[in-house]
Each structure stands twice: as C-alpha cells, then as structure tokens.
PDB file of N, CA, C and O in Angstrom:
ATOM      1  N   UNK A   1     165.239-187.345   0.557  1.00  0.00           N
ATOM      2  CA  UNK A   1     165.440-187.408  -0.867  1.00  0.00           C
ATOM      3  C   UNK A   1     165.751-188.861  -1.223  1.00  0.00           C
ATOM      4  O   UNK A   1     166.436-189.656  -0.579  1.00  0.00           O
ATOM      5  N   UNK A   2     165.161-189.030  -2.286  1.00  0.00           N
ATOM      6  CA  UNK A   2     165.547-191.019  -2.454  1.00  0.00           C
ATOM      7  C   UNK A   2     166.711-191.029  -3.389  1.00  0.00           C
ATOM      8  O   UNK A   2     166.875-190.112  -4.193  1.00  0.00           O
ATOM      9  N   UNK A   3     167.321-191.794  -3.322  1.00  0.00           N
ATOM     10  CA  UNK A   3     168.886-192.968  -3.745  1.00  0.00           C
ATOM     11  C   UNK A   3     168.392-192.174  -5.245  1.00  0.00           C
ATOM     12  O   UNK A   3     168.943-191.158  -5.670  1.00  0.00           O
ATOM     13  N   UNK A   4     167.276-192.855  -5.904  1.00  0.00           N
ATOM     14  CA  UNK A   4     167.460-192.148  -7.549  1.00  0.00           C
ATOM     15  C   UNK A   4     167.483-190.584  -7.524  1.00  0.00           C
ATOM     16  O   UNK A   4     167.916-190.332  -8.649  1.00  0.00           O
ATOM     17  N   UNK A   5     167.303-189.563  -6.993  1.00  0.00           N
ATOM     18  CA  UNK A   5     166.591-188.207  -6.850  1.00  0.00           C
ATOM     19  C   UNK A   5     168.640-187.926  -6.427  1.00  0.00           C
ATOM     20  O   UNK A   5     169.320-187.082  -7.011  1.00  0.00           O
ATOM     21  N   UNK A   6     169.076-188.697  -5.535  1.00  0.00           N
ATOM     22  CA  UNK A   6     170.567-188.348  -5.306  1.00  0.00           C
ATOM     23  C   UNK A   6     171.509-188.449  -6.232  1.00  0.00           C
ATOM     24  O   UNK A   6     172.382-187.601  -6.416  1.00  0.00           O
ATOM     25  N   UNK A   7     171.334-189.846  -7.073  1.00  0.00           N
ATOM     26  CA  UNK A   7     172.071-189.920  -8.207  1.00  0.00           C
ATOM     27  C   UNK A   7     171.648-189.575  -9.404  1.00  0.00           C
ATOM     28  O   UNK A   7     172.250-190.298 -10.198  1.00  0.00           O
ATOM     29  N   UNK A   8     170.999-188.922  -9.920  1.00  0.00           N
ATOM     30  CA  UNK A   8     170.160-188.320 -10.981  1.00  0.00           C
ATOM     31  C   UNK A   8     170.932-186.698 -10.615  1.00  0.00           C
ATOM     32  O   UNK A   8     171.456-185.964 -11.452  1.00  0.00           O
ATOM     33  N   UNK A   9     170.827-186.477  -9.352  1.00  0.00           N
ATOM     34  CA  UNK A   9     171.865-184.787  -8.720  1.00  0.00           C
ATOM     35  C   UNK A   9     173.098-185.134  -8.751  1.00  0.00           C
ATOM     36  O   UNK A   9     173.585-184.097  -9.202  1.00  0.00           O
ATOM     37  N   UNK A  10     174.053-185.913  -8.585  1.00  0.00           N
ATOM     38  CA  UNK A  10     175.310-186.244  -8.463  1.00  0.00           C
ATOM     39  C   UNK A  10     175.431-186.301 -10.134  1.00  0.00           C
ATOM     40  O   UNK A  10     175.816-185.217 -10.572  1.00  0.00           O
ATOM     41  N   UNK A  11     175.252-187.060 -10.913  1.00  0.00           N
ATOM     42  CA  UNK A  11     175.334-187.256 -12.028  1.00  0.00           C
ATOM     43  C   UNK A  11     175.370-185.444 -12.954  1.00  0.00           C
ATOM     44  O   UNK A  11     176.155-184.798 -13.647  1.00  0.00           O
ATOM     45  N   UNK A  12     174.010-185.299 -12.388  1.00  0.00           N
ATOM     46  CA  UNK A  12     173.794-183.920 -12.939  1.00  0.00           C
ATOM     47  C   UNK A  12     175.336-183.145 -12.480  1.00  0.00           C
ATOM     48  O   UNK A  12     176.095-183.235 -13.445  1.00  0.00           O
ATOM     49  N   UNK A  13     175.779-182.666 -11.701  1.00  0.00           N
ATOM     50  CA  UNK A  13     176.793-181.857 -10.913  1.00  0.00           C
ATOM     51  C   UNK A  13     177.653-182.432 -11.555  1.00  0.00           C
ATOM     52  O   UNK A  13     178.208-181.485 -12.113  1.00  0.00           O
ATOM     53  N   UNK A  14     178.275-183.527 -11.947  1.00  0.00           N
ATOM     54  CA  UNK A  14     179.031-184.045 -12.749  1.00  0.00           C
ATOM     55  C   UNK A  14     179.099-183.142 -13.981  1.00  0.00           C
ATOM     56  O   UNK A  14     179.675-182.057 -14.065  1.00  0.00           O
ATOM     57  N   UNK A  15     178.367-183.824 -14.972  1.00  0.00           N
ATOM     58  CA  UNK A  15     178.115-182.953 -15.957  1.00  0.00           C
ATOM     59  C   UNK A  15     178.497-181.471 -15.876  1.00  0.00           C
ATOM     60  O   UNK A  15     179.336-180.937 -16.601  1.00  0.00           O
ATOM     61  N   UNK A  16     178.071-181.108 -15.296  1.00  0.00           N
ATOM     62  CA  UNK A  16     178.241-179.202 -15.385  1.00  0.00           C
ATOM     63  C   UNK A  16     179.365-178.637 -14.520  1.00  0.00           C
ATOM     64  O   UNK A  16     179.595-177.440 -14.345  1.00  0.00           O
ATOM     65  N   UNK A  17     180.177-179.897 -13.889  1.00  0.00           N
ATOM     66  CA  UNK A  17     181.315-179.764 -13.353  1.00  0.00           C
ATOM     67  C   UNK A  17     182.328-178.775 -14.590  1.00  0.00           C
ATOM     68  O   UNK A  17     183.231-178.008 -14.256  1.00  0.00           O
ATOM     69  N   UNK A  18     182.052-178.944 -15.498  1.00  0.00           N
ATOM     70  CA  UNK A  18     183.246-178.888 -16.062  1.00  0.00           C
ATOM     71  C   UNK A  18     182.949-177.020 -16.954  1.00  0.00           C
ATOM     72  O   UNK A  18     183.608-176.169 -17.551  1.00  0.00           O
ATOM     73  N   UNK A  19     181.470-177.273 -16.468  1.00  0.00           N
ATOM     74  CA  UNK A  19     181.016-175.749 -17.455  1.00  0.00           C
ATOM     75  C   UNK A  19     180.976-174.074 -15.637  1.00  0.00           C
ATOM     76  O   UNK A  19     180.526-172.929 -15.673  1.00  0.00           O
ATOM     77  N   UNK A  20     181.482-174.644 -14.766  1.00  0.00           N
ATOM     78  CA  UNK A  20     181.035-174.262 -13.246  1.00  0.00           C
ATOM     79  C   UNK A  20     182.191-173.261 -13.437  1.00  0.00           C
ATOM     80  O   UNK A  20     183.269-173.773 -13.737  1.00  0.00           O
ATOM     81  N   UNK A  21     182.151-171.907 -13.313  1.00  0.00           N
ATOM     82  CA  UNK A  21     183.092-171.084 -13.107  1.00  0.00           C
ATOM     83  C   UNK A  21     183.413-170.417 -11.388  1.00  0.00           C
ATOM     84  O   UNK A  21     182.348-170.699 -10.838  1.00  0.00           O
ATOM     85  N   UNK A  22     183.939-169.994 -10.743  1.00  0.00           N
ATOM     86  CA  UNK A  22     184.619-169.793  -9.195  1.00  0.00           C
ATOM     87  C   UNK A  22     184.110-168.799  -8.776  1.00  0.00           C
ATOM     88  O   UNK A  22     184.154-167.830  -9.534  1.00  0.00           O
ATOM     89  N   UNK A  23     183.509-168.642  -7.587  1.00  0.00           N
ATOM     90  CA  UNK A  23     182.711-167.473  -7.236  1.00  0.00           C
ATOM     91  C   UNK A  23     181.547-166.768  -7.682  1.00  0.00           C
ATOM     92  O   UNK A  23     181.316-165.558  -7.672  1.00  0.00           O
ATOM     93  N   UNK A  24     180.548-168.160  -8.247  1.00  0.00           N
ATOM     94  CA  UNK A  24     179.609-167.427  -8.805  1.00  0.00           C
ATOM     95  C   UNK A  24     178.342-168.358  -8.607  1.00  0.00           C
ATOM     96  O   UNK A  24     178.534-169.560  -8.425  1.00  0.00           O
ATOM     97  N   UNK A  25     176.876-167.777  -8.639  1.00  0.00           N
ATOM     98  CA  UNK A  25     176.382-168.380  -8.069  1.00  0.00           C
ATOM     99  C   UNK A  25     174.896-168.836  -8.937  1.00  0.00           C
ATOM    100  O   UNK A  25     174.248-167.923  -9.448  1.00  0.00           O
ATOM    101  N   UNK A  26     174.558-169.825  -9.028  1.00  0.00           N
ATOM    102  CA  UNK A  26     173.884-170.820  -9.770  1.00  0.00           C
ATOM    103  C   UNK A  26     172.687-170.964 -10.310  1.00  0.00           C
ATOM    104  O   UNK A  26     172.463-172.091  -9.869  1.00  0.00           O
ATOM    105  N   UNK A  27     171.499-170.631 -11.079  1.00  0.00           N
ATOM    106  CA  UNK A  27     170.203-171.198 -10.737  1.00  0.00           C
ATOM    107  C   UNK A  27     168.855-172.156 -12.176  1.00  0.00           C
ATOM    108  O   UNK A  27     168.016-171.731 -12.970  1.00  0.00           O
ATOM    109  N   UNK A  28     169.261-173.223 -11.877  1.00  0.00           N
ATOM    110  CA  UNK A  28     168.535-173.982 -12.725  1.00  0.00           C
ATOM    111  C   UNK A  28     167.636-174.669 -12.878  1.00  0.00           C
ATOM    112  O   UNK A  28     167.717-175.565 -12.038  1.00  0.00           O
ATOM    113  N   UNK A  29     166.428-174.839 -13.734  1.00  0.00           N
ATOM    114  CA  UNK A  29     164.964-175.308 -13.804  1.00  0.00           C
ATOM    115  C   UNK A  29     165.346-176.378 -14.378  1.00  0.00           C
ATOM    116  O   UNK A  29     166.453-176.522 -14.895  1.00  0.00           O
ATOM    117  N   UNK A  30     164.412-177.262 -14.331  1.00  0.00           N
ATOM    118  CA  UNK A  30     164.189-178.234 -15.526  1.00  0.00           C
ATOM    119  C   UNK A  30     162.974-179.223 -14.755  1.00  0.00           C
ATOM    120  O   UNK A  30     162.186-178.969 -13.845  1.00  0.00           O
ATOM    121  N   UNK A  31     163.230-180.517 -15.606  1.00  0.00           N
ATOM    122  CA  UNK A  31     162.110-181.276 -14.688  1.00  0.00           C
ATOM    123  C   UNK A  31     163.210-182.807 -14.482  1.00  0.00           C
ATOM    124  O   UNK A  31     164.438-182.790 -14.575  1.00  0.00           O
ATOM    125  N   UNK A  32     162.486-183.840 -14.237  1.00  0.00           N
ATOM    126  CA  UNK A  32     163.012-184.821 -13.930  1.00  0.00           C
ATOM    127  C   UNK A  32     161.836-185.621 -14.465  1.00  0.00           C
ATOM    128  O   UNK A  32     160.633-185.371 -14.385  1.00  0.00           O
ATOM    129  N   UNK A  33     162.688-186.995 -15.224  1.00  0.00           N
ATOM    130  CA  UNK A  33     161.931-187.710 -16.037  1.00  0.00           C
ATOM    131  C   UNK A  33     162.344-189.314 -15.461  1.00  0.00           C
ATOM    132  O   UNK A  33     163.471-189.797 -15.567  1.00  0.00           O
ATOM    133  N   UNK A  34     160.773-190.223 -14.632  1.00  0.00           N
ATOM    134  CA  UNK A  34     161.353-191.095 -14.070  1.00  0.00           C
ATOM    135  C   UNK A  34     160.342-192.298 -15.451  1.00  0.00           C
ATOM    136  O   UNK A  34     159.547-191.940 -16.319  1.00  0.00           O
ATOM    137  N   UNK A  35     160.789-193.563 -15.142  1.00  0.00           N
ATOM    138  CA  UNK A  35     159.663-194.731 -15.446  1.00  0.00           C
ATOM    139  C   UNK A  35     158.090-194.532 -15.115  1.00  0.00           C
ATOM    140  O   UNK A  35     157.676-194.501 -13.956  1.00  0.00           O
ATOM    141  N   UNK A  36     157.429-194.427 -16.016  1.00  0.00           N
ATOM    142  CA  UNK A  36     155.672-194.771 -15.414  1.00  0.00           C
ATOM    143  C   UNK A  36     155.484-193.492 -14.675  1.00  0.00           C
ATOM    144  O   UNK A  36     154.567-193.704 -13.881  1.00  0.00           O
ATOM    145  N   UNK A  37     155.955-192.127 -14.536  1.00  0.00           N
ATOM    146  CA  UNK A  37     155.219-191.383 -13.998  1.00  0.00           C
ATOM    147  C   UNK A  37     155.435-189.783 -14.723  1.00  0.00           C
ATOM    148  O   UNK A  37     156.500-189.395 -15.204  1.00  0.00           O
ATOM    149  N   UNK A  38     154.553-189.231 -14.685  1.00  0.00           N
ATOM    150  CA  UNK A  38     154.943-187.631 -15.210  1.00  0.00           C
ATOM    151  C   UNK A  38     156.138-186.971 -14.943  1.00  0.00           C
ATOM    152  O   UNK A  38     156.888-187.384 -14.059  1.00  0.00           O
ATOM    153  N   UNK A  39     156.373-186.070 -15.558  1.00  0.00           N
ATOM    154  CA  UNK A  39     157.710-185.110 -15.599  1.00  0.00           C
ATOM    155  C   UNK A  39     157.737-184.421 -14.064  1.00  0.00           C
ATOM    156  O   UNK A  39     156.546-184.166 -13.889  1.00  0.00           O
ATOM    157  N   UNK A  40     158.245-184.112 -13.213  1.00  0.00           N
ATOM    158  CA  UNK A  40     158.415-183.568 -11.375  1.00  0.00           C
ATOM    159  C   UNK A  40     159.381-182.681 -12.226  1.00  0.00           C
ATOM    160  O   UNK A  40     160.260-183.007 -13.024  1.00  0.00           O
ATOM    161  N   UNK A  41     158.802-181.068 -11.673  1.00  0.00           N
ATOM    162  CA  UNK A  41     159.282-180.316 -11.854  1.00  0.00           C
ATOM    163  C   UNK A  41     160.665-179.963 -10.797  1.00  0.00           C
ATOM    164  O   UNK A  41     160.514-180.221  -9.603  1.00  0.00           O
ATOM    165  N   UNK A  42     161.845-179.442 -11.209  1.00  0.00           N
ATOM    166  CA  UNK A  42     163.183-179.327 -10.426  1.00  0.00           C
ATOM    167  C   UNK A  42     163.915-177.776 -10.874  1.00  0.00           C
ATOM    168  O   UNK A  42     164.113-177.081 -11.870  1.00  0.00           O
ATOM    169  N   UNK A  43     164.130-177.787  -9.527  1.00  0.00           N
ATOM    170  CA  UNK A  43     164.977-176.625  -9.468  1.00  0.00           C
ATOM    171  C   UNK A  43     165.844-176.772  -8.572  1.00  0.00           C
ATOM    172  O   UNK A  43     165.541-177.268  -7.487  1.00  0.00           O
ATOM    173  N   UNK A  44     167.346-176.283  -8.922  1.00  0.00           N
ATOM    174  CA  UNK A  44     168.276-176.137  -7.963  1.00  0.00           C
ATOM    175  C   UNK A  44     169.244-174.597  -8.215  1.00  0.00           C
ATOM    176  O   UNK A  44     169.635-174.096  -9.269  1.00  0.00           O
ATOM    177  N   UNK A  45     169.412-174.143  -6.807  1.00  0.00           N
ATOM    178  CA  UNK A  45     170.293-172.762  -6.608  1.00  0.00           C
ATOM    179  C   UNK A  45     171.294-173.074  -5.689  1.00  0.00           C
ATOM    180  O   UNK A  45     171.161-173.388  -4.507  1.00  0.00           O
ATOM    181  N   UNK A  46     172.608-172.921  -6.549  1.00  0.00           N
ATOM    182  CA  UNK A  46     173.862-172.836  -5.220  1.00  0.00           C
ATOM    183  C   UNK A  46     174.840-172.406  -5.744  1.00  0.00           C
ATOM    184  O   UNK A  46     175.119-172.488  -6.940  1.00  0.00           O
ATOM    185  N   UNK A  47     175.658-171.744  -4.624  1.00  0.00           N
ATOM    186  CA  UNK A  47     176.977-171.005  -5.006  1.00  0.00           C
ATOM    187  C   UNK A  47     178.102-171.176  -5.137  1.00  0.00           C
ATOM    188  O   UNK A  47     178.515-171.350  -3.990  1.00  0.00           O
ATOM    189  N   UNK A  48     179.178-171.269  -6.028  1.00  0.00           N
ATOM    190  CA  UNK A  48     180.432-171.863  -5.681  1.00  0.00           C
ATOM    191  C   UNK A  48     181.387-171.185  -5.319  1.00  0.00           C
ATOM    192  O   UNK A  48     181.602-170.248  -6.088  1.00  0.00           O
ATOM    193  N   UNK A  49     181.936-171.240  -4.628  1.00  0.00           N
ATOM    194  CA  UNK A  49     182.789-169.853  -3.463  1.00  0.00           C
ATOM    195  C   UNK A  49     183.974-170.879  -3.541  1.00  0.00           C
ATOM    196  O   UNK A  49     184.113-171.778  -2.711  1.00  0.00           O
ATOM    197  N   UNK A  50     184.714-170.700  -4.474  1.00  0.00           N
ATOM    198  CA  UNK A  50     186.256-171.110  -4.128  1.00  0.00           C
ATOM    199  C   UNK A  50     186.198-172.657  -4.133  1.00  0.00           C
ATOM    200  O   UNK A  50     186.692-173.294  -3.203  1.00  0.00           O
ATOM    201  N   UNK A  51     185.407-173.444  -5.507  1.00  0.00           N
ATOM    202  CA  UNK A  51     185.234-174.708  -5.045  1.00  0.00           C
ATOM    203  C   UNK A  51     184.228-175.276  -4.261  1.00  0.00           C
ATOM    204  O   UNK A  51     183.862-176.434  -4.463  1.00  0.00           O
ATOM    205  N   UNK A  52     183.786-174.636  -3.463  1.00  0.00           N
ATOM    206  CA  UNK A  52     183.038-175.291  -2.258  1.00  0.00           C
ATOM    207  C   UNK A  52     181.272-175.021  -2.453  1.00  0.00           C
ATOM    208  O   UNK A  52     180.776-173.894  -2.469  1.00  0.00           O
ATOM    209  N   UNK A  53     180.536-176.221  -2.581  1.00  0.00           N
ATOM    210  CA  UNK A  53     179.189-175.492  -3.286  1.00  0.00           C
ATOM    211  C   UNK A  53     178.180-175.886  -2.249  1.00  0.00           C
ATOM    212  O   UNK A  53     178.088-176.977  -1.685  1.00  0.00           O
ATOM    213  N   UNK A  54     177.265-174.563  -2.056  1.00  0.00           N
ATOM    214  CA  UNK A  54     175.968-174.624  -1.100  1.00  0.00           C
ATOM    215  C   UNK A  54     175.069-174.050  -1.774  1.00  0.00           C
ATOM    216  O   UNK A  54     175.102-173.178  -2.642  1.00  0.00           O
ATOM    217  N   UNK A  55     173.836-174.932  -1.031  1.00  0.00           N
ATOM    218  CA  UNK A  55     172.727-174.143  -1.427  1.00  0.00           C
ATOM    219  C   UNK A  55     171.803-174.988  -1.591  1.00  0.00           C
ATOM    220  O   UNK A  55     171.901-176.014  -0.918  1.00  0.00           O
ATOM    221  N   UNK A  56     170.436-174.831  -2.660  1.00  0.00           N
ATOM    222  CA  UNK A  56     169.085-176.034  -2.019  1.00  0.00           C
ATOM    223  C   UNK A  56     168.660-176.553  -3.682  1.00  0.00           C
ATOM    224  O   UNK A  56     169.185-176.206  -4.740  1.00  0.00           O
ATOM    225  N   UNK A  57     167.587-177.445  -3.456  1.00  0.00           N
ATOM    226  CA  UNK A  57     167.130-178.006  -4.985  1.00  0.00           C
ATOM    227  C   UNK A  57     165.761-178.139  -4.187  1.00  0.00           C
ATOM    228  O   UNK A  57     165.611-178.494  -3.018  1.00  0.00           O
ATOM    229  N   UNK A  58     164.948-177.821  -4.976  1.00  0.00           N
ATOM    230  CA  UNK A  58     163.216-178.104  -4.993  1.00  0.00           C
ATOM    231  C   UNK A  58     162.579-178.900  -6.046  1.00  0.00           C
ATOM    232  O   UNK A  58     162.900-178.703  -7.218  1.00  0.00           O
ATOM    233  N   UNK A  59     161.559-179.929  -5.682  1.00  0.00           N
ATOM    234  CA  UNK A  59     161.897-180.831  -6.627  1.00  0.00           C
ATOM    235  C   UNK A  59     160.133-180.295  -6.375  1.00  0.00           C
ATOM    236  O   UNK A  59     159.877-179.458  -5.510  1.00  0.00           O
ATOM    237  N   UNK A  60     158.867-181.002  -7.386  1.00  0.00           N
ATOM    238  CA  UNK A  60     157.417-180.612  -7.467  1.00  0.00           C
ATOM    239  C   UNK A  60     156.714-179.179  -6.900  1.00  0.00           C
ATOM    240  O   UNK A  60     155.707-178.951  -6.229  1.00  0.00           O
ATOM    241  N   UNK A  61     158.127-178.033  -7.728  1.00  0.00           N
ATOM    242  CA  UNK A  61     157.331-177.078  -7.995  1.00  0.00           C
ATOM    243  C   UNK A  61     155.955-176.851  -7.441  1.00  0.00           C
ATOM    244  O   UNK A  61     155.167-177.630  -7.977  1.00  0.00           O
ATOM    245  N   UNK A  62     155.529-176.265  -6.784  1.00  0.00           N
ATOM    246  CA  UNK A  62     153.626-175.787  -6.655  1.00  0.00           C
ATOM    247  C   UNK A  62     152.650-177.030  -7.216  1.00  0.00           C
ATOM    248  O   UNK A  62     151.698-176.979  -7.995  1.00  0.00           O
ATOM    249  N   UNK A  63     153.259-178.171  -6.512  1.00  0.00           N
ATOM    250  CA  UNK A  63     152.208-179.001  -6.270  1.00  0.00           C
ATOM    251  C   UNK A  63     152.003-179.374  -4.281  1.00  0.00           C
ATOM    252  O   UNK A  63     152.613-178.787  -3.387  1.00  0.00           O
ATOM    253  N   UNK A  64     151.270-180.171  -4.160  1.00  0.00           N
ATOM    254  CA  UNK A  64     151.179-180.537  -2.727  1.00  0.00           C
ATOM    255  C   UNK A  64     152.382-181.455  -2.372  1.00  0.00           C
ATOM    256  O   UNK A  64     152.591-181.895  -1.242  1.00  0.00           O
ATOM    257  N   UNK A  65     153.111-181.682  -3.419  1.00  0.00           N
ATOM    258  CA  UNK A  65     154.370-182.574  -2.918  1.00  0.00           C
ATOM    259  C   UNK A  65     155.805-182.201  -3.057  1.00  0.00           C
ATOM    260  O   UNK A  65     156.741-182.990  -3.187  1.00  0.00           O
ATOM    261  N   UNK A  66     155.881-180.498  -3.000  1.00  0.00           N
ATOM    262  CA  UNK A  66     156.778-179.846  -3.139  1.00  0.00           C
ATOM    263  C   UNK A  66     158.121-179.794  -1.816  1.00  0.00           C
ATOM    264  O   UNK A  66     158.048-179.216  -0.732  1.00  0.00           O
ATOM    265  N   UNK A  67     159.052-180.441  -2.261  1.00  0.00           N
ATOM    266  CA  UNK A  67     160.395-180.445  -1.415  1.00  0.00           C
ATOM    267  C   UNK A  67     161.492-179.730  -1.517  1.00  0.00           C
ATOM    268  O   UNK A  67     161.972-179.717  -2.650  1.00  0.00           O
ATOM    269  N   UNK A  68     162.205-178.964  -0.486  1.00  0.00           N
ATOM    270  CA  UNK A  68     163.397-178.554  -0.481  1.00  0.00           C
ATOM    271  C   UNK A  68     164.537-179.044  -0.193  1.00  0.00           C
ATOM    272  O   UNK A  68     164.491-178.614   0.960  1.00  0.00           O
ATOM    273  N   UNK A  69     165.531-179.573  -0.228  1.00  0.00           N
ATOM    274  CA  UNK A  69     166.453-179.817  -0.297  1.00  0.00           C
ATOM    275  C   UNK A  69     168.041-179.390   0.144  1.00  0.00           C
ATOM    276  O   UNK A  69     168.758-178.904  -0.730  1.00  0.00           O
ATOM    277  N   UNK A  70     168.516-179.563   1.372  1.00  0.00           N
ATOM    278  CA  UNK A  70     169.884-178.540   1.213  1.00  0.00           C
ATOM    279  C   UNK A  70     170.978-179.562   0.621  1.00  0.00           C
ATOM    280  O   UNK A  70     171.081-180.767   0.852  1.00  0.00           O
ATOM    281  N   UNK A  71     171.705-178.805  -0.143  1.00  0.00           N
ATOM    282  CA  UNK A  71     173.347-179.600  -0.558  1.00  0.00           C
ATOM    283  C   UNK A  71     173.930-178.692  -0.328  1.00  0.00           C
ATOM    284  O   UNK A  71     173.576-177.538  -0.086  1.00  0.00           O
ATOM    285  N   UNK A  72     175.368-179.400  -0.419  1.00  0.00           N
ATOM    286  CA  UNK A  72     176.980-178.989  -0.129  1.00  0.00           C
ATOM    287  C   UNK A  72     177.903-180.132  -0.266  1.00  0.00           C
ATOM    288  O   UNK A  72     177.935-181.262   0.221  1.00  0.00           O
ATOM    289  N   UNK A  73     178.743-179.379  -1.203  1.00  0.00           N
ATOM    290  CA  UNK A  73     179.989-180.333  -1.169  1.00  0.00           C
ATOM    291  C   UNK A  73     181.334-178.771  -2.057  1.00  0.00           C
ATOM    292  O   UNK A  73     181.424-177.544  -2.076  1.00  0.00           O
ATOM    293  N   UNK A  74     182.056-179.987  -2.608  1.00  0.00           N
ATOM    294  CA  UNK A  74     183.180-179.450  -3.195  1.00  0.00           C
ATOM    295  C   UNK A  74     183.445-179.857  -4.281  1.00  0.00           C
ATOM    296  O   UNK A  74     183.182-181.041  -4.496  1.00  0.00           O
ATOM    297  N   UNK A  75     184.074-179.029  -5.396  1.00  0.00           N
ATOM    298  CA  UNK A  75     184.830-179.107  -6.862  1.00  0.00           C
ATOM    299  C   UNK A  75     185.954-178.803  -6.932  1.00  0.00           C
ATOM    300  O   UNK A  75     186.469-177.851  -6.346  1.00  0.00           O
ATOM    301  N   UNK A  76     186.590-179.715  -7.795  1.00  0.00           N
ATOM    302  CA  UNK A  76     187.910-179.588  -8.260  1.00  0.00           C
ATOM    303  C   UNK A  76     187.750-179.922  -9.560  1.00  0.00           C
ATOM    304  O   UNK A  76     186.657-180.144 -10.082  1.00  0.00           O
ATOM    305  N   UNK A  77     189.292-179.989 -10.357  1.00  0.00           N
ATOM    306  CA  UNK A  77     189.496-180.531 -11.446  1.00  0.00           C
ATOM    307  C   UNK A  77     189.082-181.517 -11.521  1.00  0.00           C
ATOM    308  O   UNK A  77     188.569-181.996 -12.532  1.00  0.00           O
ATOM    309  N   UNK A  78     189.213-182.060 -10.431  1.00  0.00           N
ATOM    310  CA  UNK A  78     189.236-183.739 -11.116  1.00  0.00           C
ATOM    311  C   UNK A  78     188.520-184.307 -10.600  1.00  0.00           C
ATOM    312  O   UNK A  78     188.140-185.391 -11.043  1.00  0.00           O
ATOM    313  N   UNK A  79     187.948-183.655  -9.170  1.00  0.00           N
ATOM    314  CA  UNK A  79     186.751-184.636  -8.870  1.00  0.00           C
ATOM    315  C   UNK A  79     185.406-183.455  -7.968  1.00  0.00           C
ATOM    316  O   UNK A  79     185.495-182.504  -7.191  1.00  0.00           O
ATOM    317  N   UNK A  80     184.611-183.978  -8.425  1.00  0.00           N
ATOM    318  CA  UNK A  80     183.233-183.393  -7.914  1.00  0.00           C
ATOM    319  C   UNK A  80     182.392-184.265  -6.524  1.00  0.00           C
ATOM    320  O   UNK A  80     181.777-185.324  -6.646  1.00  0.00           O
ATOM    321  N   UNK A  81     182.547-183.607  -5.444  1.00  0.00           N
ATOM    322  CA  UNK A  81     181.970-184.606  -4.211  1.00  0.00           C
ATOM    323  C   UNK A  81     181.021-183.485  -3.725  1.00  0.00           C
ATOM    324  O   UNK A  81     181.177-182.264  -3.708  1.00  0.00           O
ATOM    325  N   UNK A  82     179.972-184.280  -3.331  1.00  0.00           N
ATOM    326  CA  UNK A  82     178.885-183.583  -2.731  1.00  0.00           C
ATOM    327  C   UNK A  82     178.395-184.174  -1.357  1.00  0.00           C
ATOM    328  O   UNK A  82     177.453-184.965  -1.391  1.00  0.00           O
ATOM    329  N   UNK A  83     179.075-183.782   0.079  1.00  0.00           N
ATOM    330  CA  UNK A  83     178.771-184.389   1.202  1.00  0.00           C
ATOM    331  C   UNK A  83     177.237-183.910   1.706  1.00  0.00           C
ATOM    332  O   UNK A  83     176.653-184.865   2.219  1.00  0.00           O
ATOM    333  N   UNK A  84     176.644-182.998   1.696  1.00  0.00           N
ATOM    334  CA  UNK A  84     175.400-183.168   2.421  1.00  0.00           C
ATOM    335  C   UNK A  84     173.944-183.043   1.937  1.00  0.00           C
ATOM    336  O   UNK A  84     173.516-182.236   1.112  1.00  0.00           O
ATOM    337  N   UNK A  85     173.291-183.952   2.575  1.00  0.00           N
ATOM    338  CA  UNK A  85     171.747-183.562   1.116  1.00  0.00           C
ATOM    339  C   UNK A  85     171.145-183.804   2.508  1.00  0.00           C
ATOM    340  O   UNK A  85     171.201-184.834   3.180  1.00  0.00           O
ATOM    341  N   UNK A  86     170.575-182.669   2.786  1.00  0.00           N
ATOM    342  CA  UNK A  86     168.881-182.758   3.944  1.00  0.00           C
ATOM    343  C   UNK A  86     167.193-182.411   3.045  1.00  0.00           C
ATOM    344  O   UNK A  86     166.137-182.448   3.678  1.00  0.00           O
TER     345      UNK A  86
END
C-alpha cells in the first residue's frame, strides 16, 4: 500500500474516530480521489471489539488492479493508532 493510500486511511479513521461505537462492526464504499488520475474505487470492513480494530480495505474494485489490504490497530478517546497494514 503506498505512504498516500496510508495517510488518506489514517486520516480517514481519524475522522470517524469520533462517530465509531464499541463492539460493532464496520463496512464502507467510496472511492479515492488522487491528482491526474480517475476516481479508484475503495472499500473498507472492520470490527471494533473493545477499542481494538481489525479487518481489510480493497482499493480498485473489479478492475485488474484490485488490492486487499489487512489493518489493525486501536481507539480511544483521545487517540486513534493503527499498527498494521499488509
């Protein structure tokens, strides 16, 4: 996953940090909008179990350049960290 594709997800998780309710589990479309190139379709599903969030993001939808993604990290009040992206 590249440096922008990570912070464009960190940023995102930010944001919805604050709308994320406990024990419940996630699933959102949209696309991603870079410089000079078409809209890359995105999806991410994960669960938050007590704070602690897993699960994957797929980024070009049903094209030939379609990727999966695993994350995990953790939420709190006050801060949102996300340790693993494969």
């Amino acid at each position: 996953m590249t440096t922008f594709i990570k912070r464009l997800l960190l940023a995102w998780f930010f944001i919805l940090s604050h709308y994320i309710m406990l024990g419940q589990s996630f699933d959102y479309m949209g696309f991603l909008f870079t410089e000079n190139t078409r809209p890359i379709s995105y999806r991410i599903i994960f669960d938050n179990d007590n704070g602690v969030l897993n699960g994957y993001s797929i980024t070009g939808i049903g094209t030939n350049f379609e990727t999966k993604s695993e994350i995990s990290g953790s939420i709190s009040k006050k801060k949102l960290e996300l340790k693993n992206f494969k």
